[in-house]
Phi, psi and omega in degrees: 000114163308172199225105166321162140215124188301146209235183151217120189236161168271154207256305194222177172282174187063337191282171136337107165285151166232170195259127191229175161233149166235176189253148161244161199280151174287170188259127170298162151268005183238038206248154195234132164237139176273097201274103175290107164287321177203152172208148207287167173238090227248155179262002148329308189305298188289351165293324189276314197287015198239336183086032190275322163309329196111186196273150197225188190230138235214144315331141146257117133290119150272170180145131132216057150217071192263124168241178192155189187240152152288133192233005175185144174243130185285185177246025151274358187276121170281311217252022174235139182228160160310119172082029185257156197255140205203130207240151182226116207248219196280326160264137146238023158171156169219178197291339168059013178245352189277174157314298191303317185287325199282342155317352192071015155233058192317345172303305164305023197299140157286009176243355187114143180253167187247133185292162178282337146223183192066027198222178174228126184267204220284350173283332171128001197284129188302174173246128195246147212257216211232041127325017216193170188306306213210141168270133148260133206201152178252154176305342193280340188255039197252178114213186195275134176270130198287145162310322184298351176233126165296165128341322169278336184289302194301321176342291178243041149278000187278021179232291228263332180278304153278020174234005153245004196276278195312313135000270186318329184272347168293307210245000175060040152331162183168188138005119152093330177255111138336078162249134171252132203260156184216120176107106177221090173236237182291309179291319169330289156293340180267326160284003166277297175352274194286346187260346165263014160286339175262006163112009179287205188222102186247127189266171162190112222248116190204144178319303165222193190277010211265351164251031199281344185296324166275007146287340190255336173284340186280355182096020145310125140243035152191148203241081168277146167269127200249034196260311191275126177302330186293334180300328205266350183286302196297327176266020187270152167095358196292287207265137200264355163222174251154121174223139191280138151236066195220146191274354201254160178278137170251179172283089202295303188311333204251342170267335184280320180275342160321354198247167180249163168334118160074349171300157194222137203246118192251099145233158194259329160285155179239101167299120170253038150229147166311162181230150169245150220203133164260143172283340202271359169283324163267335182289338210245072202093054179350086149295175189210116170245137181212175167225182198199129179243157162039204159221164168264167195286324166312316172305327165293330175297298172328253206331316193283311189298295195323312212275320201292321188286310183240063107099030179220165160231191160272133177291116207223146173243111214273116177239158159243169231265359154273021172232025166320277190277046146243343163306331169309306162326296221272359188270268210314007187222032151051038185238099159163145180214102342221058204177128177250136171225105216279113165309118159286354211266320177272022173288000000 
């Protein structure tokens, strides 16, 4: 039997969400249903529910930095019990058969993954996010929030925690390395977070100077304003890593000269307009311009373990879900710090 369960959903694109109901799948056998305690407000939802992205699919639930308890198991499920706490990150299946999946990076499935919303799963059926009472997930797409993180904190590393964890971890922050976070908001703060959790030398590269106190208490240790021309003169040539988070295009040439011989400029915002690049910025220190989506899941699991050992979450403002769409206003106006994380519990 499918389960109603109450949602805030978009009606159309651009419109207003409202509280709606959706059917959730009856639970399978390989299936976990989740009782959603909180789920994060990532600004993908509003690039999708606005069309921003390209044509989308309609009603839209967003979410996909969904934590909760497990509240039923289909009876093939191992690695789950009734009441274990638990995260639902950007996917919930891919094809688990290509080169990528079995690689553990089911984010690459070569055949497509299918998103926790805005998608159509392998029945054809759209997929609805976490935005709403309760979830269904097959279990390969679960993963455990470790005790040492509530539920509310945690919520949005399962977006905003792994697309800047896997990068840094890719590209081998560390020890020894220069990185710079470009950008310092939901994704942002979380890759100062994380990159000095990882022994680095962490920058923070932000339009102005108006949140540096709190980059430098999240473990930046040092902050420019890229507002200021003087910044791109005293840093060029500094860093061996770059990592962008910001949705807007940025000035590729003028961030490219920021990197040394062989440094690599990774980004993780999605601009939904194009940019433009002279080649001679990378050819000039054979450079590395790339991009990096999500993780796959054994890495979200490892990021959640990782974030639990030393002691952190995402910095969050705990909202309730009739305040959606003006948290949407206040994402695109760079006022939250640094994370809206809607109590489903007021769905």
């Amino acid at each position: 039997m499918t389960t109603t369960v109450a949602a805030y959903a978009a009606p159309a694109a651009k419109a207003p969400l409202e509280r709606t109901t959706i059917e959730r799948r009856a639970v399978g056998e390989s299936d976990v249903l989740i009782d959603i305690k909180f789920a994060g407000i990532c600004h993908s939802d509003i690039h999708q529910a606005r069309e921003g992205w390209g044509e989308a699919i309609f009603p839209m639930v967003p979410g996909h930095e969904i934590a909760g308890v497990v509240s039923e198991v289909g009876p093939g499920v191992t690695k789950f019990a009734v009441g274990d706490r638990v995260g639902v990150g950007c996917m919930v299946d891919s094809c688990r058969e290509c080169e990528n999946c079995l690689a553990g990076l089911e984010q690459y499935c070569l055949k497509g993954n299918v998103g926790t919303y805005n998608a159509l799963d392998k029945n054809g059926e759209p997929t609805y996010g976490g935005y709403s009472e309760k979830i269904v997930v097959d279990e390969a797409f679960v993963v455990r929030i470790p005790d040492g993180l509530s539920l509310d904190v945690a919520a949005p590393l399962l977006c905003a925690g792994i697309t800047t964890y896997s990068p840094l971890n890719h590209w081998n922050a560390g020890p020894g390395k220069k990185v710079a976070i470009v950008g310092f908001g939901g994704l942002g703060h979380m890759g100062v977070k994380i990159a000095h959790a990882l022994g680095a030398e962490v920058t923070v590269l932000s339009q102005s100077l108006r949140k540096k106190e709190d980059g430098l208490r999240l473990g930046a240790d040092h902050y420019y304003a890229t507002s200021d021309e003087q910044t791109f003169k005293d840093l060029r040539g500094t860093f061996d890593l770059i990592l962008s988070t910001v949705s807007a295009p940025l000035d590729l040439d003028a961030f490219l000269s920021l990197l040394k011989t062989d440094g690599a400029l990774v980004n993780v915002g999605a601009p939904e307009e194009p940019v433009g690049l002279n080649l001679f910025s990378l050819m000039g220190g054979r450079k590395t311009l790339a991009g990096s989506g999500i993780g796959g899941i054994r890495e979200t699991q490892e990021m959640l373990d990782f974030c639990a050992e030393h002691g952190f979450g995402a910095e969050i403002e705990l909202i309730r879900a009739d305040q959606i769409n003006e948290a949407y206003e206040r994402v695109l106006s760079s006022d939250v710090r640094y994370r809206f994380v809607i109590d489903t519990a007021t769905i």
